[in-house]
N, C-alpha and C positions, 0 to 999 in steps of 0.2 A: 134302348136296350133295357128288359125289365132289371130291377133289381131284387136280391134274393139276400132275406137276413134268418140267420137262427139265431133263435133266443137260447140260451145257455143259464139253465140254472144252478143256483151253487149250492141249493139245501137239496137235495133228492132225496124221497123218505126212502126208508131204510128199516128192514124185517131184522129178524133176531127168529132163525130156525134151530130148531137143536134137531139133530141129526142121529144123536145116542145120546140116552140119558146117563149110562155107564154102569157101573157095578153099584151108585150111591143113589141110586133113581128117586128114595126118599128124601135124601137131601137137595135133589134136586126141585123134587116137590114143590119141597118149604121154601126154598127161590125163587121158584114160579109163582107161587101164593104171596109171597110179599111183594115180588114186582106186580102182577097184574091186578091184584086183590081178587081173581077168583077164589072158591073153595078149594080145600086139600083136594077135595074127590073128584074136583072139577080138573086142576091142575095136573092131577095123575093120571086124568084121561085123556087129557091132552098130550101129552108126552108116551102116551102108552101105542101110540100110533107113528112111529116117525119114520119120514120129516114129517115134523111138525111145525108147523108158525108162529109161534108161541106170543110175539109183537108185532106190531106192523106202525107203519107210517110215522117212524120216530126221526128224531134228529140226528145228525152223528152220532154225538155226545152220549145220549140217552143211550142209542144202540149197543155201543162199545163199554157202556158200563153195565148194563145188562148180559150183553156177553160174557163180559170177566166173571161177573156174579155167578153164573150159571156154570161156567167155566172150573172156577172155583171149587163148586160142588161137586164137580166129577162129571159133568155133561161137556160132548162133542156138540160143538154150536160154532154155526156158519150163519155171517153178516151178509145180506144180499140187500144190493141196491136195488128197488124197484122201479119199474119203467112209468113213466108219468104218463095218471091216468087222464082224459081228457077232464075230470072233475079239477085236477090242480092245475090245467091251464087256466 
C-alpha cells in the first residue's frame, strides 16, 4: 500500500493589501514610503489603484506590524496568506 505524506509548513508568506487608503491617503503614503523605501510618488501610485499589494512574502510578524502601521494612518488593510509558489518548495 503506497504511502501519502503532506508537508505542512508553518511560515507561509504573507501580503499586506490595503484595500482603501481612507479619507488620510497622505498619511498613508508616508507609511508606505517608510515601510517599503519606495518614493512618495511611487507609494501614492500605488495605493491609488486598490486592492493594492503593497508587501508580499513577509513573515507573520513583519506582516501584522505593517498592517497596524497602515492601519493606524487611516488605511483599510487586509492580511492574505498566500498559496506556495512551487519556487518555495
Amino acid at each position: 500500500m503506497p504511502e501519502h505524506v503532506e508537508l505542512v509548513c508553518a511560515e507561509m508568506p504573507i501580503s499586506v493589501v490595503v484595500l482603501d487608503p481612507g479619507p488620510r491617503a497622505v498619511e498613508v503614503t508616508k507609511v508606505l514610503h517608510r515601510l517599503t523605501g519606495l518614493s512618495l510618488w511611487h507609494s501614492k501610485t500605488l495605493i491609488s489603484d486598490v486592492p493594492a499589494t503593497v508587501l508580499e512574502d513577509l513573515p507573520e510578524d513583519a506582516a501584522a506590524t505593517a498592517a497596524t502601521a497602515l492601519r493606524a494612518a487611516g488605511a483599510l488593510v487586509e492580511v492574505r496568506r498566500q498559496p506556495m509558489s512551487p519556487a518555495h518548495s
